[in-house]
N, C-alpha and C positions, 0 to 999 in steps of 0.2 A: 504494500500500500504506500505510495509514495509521497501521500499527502500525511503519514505517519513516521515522520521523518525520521531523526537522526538517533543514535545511543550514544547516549552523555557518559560521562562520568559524574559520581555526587561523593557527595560528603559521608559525612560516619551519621550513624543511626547507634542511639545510647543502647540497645539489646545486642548487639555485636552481630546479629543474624546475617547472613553472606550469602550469596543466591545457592552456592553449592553446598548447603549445609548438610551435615552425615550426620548430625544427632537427631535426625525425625526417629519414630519410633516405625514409621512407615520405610517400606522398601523402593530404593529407587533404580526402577526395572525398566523406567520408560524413555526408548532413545529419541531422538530426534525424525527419523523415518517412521517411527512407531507413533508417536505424538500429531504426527502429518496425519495418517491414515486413521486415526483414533478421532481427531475430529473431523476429518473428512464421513467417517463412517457415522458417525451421528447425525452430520449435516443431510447426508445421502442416504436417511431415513425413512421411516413410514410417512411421512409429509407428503413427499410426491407420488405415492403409491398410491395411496389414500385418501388425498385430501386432490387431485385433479379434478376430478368431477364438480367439488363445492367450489372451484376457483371459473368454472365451466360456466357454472350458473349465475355467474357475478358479470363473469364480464363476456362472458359468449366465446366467442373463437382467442379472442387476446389474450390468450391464458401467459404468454410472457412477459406481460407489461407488468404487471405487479408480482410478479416473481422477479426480475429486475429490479423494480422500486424499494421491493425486500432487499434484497442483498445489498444494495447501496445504503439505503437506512442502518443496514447488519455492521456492514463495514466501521461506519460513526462509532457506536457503541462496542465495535471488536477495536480499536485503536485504545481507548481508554483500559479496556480489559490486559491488552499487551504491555500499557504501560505498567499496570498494579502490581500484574502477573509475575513482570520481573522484576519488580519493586520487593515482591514481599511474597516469594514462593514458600506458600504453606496453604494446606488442606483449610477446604472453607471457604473458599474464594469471595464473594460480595460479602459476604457475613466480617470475615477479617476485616476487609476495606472501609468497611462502616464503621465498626470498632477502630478501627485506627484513624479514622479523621472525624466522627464524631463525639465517641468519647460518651455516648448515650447507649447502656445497655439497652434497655427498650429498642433502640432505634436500630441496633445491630442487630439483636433478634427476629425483630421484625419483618429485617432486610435477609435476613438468613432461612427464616420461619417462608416468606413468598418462594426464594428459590424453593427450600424443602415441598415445598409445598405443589409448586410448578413442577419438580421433579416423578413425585410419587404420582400426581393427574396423569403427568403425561405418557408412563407408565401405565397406567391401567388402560391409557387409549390404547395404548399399540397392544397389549396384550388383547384386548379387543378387536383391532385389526386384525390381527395374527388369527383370531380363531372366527374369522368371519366368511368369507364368500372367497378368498383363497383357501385356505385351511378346509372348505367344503368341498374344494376339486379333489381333493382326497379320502375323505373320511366326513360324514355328517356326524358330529355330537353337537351336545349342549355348547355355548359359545363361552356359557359364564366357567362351566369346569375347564376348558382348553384352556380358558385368560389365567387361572387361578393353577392349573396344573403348570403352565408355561411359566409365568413367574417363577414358580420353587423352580424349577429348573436354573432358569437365568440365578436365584440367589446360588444354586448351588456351586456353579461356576465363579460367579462375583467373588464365593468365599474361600474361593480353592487358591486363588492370589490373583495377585491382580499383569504380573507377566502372562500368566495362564490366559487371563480374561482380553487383555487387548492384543493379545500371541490371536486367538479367536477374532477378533473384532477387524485382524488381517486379512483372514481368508474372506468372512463375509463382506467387508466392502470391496474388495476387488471383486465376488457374488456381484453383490447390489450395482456396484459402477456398470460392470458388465453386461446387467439387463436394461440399467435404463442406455445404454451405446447400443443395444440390443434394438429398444426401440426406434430410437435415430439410424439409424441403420436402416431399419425395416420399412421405414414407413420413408425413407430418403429415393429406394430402390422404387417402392409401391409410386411417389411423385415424377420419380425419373421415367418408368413407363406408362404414365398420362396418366394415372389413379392419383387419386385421393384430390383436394382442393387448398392449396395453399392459400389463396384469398381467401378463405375463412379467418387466419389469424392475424387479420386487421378488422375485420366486422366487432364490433359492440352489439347487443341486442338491442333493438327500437326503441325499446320502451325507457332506456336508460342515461342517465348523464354519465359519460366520459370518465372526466373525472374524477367523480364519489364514487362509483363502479369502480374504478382501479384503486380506488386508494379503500377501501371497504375490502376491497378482496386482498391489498394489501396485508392484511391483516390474518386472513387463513395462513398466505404465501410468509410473512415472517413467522410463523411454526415452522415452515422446513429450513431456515436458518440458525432458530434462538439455540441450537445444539453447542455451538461453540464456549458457552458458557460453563458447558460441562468439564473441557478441558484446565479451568479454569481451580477446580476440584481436586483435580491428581497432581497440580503443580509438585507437591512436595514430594512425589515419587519419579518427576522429570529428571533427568539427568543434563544438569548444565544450561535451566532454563532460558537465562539470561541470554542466550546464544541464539536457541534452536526453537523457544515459544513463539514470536513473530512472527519467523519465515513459515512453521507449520501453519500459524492460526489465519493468516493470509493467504498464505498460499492453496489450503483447504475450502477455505471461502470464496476464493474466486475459482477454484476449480469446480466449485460443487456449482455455481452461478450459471457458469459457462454451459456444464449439462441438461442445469433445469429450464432455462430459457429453451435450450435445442430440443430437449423434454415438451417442452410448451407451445411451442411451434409445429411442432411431429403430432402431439395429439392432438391440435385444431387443423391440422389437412388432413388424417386421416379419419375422425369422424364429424359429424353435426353435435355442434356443442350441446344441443338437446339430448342425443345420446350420451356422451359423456357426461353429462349434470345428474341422469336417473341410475349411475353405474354405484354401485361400490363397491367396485374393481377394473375403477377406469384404465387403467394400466392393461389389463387384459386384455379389456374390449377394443384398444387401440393396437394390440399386436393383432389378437386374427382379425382385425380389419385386412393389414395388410397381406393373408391371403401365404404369408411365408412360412413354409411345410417345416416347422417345429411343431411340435404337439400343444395344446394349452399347459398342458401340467407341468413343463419346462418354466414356463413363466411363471405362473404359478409358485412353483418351488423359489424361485428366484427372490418374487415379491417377500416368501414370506422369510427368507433369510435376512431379507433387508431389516425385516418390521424388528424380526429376533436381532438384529446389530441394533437397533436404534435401543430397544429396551435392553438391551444388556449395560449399556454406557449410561444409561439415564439412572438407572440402579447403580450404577458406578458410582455417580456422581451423588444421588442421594444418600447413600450410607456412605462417602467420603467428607461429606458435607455437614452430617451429622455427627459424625467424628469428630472432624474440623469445630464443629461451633460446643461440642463437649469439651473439647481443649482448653477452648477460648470460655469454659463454665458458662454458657450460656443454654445448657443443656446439662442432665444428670451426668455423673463421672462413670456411670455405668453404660454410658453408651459409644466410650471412649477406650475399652476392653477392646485388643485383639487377640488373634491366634497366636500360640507363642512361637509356635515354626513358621508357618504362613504370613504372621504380621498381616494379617487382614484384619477391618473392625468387624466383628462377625454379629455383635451385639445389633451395630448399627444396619448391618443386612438383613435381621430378621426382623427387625419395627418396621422400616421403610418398604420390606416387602411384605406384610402381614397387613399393612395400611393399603398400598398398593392393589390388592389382593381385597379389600373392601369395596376402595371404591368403581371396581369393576362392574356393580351393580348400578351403576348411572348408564350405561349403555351407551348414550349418544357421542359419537363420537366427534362431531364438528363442535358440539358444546366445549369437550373436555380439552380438543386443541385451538380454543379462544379462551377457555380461560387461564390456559397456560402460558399464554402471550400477553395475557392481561396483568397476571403475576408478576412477570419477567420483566414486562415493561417498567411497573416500582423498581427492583432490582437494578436495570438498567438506568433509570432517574436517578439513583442513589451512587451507583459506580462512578457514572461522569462528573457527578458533583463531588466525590471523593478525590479524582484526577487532582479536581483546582484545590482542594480544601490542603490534599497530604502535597503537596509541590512544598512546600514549607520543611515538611519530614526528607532528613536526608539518611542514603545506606550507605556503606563503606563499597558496596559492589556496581560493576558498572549495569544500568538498565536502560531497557526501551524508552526513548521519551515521544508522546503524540502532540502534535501542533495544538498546542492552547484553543483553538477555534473550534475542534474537533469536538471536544466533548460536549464544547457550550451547542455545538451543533446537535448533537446528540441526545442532550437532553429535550432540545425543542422537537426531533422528530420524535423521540417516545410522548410527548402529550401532544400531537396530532394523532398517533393513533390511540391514545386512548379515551379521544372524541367519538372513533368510529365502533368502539361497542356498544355490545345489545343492551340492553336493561337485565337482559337475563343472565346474562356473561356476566355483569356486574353483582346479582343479586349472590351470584353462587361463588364469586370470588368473595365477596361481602363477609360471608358464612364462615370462608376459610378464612380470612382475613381477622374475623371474631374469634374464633376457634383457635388462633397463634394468640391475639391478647388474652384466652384463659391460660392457655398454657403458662406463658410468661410471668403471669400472677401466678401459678400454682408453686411455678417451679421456682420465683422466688423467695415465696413463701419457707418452703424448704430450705433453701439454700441459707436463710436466715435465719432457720431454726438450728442449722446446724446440720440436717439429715443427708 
């Protein structure tokens, strides 16, 4: 990102902490290639699998334009993240950042409590995805036992360690890259011999304004980016962040960009956005359009290893995070327990996937990834303004620094999109939102008692 310019050298920071510190209690298993492809694999998630069809019905054939609009919003708020990241590599990401430039336990938890919170949602989506109308080309069950059997799975992995987990999180996004190039491919060959209508993905539907249409659908399309936040989690088990965080978290972002646009473009010439709006397994429906002798259940399989990458790293991230904000006693010390050979938080993988695993009984899935972007968005108001607050705070090591205008920018597109949600979006964000302020009474209640 070139508008994320330069790495500074600063000053000493009174805790001594160094980007390359070896006294975490976590394992640092994650290289620089591994870290690229770990958020790539989140980014190149259940979003576009999933969520095609609801960006179909927003804005008709233009399904790029606000998957576009997404990643350049993404970018603003991924400059700030680069800079913190290598500011202050330790487990917890926005939660630390809060704590460290406001100085308000409330406000850190809080800020910590929406991620957790955005994490375990978004989580139940895709275990929902996973066991829906792909997971059917297989095997018909119940959708809520798939979601709830597939989870333990995913923790079971999470808690085996986490080289184990993103060593995995390899093969499935080179999976996942694979079938959405699969698409673009397929549906390239289908326009190159007179099939399919490329002028579809400049139509808008009639009925609709331009503008609020893209920037409305803006809003489904940044779910298939806000993944980058997750890498932001395992800083403390990065190796050498200071170096290798930027060029992954960039370089991830604009590669996942470049797909989903081509993504976006492929599925408005090969069907009528009215078909793709009523799918949900638009992705499918867009390969046998194109009529290329793969079987469905190729795609299929493909789709749903994607969904299982996305949720395996969002479980990453949620019981790293939990971890993280036990650290920082903004949560019980008992959620801050790892495995003694594995150094996993094992405590924090069965809460966040037994939560997880709850709220799989909401079912709707475009609900669960708006208001996981609703979340995110606090999170991301709070990080940017962290950027300007901690510039003040100096490390001994050298870090990322982002152009001053970036975050302020940043913070202004996260409250235009959180103009564009529903009432309803808001109502159930509202709930969780309530639901972090009991907690934080309960648990400082405790903490004051002594318990």
């Amino acid at each position: 990102m070139r508008c994320a310019a330069a790495i500074e050298a600063t000053g000493c920071h009174g805790d001594g902490m160094t980007a390359d510190s070896t006294d975490s209690k976590l394992k640092q298993g994650i290289t620089g290639p591994l870290l690229f492809l770990f958020i790539l694999g989140d980014v190149l998630g259940a979003g576009v699998y999933a969520l095609t069809g609801n960006l179909a019905s927003e804005v008709g054939g233009v399904i790029w334009l606000p998957l576009l609009l997404a990643l350049l919003l993404a970018l603003l708020t991924a400059g700030s993240y680069a800079e913190l990241v290598t500011k202050y590599p330790k487990a917890g990401g926005a939660a630390v950042f809060a704590q460290r430039a406001y100085r308000l336990p409330i406000v850190s938890f809080l800020v910590g409590f929406c991620m957790l919170a955005a994490g375990v949602v978004s989580a139940a989506g895709l275990s929902l995805a996973f066991a829906g109308d792909y997971f059917a080309t297989f095997i018909d069950l119940p959708p809520t036992l798939v979601a709830v059997v597939f989870l333990g799975l995913i923790a079971a992995l999470n808690a085996r360690g986490i080289r184990e987990s993103v060593g995995s999180n390899v093969v499935m996004t080179v999976i996942e890259l694979s079938g959405l190039l699969l698409i673009i491919v397929s549906v390239a060959l289908l326009v190159g011999g007179g099939g399919g209508d490329l002028g579809r993905a400049g139509e808008f539907p009639a009925d609709v304004n331009p503008a609020g249409a893209t920037l409305g659908a803006a809003i489904i399309a940044y779910y298939s980016f806000v993944g980058f936040e997750v890498s932001a989690n395992v800083a403390e088990e990065v190796r050498n962040p200071s170096k290798v965080y930027p060029r992954a978290l960039f370089g991830a972002l604009i590669v996942a960009g470049i797909v989903y646009v081509l993504v976006g473009l492929a599925s408005a010439a090969a069907l009528d956005p009215d078909e793709l709006a009523g799918s949900s397994g638009p992705l499918l429906e867009v390969f046998a359009a194109t009529g290329v002798p793969v079987p469905p259940w190729v795609f299929s399989l493909i789709a749903l290893i994607a969904v299982a990458n996305g949720a395996l790293l969002t479980m990453i991230m949620a019981s790293r995070l939990t971890f993280g904000m036990s650290e920082e006693g903004l949560l019980p010390k008992a959620l801050g327990r790892v495995l003694p050979r594995r150094r996993t938080p094992w405590v924090a993988i069965v809460v966040t996937t037994a939560i997880a695993m709850g709220l799989t009984l909401i079912g709707d899935i475009a609900i669960l990834a708006e208001t996981v972007v609703l979340l995110l968005l606090f999170v991301f108001i709070s990080t940017n303004v962290a950027v300007l607050v901690l510039r003040r705070d100096k490390v001994e090591h050298k870090h990322f620094r982002v152009w001053t205008a970036i975050p302020v920018l940043g913070v202004i597109s996260c409250i235009v999109l959180l103009t564009q949600q529903s009432a309803q979006v808001w109502l159930f964000g509202g709930i969780l939102l309530a639901a972090g302020a009991i907690l934080y009474l309960v648990t400082g209640r405790r903490r004051a008692s002594g318990k």
